[in-house]
C-alpha positions, -999 to 999 in steps of 0.1 A, spaced: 572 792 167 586 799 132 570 834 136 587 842 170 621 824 164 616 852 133 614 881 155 577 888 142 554 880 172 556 864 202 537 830 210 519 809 240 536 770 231 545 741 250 568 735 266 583 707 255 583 726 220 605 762 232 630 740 256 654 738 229 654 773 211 655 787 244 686 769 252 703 782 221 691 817 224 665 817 196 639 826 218 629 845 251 605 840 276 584 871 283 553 874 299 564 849 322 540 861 353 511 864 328 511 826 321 498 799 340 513 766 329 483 742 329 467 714 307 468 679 302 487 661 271 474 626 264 482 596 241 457 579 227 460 547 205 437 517 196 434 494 221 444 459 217 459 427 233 497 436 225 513 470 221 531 473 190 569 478 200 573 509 177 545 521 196 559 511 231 595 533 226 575 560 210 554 562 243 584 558 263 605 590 248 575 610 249 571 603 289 610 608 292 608 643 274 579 656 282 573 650 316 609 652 327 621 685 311 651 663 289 657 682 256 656 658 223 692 659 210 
């Protein structure tokens, strides 16, 4: 993204990770017919009988912003 943002390539990324710069102008989307916005993003942690609380908010923003297009402040 550094490179792009940079104005010395363009890049395929997330999402989630260009919402922001986009936003502010420090990136365009190009290529926009060209890419098909597919793939799966999972979580994975050890299983056990109770979910750390840390763990449990962590999970919880990552839902919010990922899956419902909210920028992180």
């Amino acid at each position: 993204m550094d490179v792009a943002i940079s104005g010395l390539g363009i890049a395929c990324l997330p999402d989630f990770m260009v919402r922001r710069p986009i936003e502010r102008g420090e990136l365009v989307s190009v290529l926009e017919t060209q890419v098909e916005h597919e793939g799966t993003f999972r979580l994975l942690w050890p299983s056990s009988k109770h979910l750390a609380p840390k763990l449990r908010v962590f999970i919880d923003f990552m839902v919010e912003t990922l899956f419902t297009g909210k920028a992180v402040p």
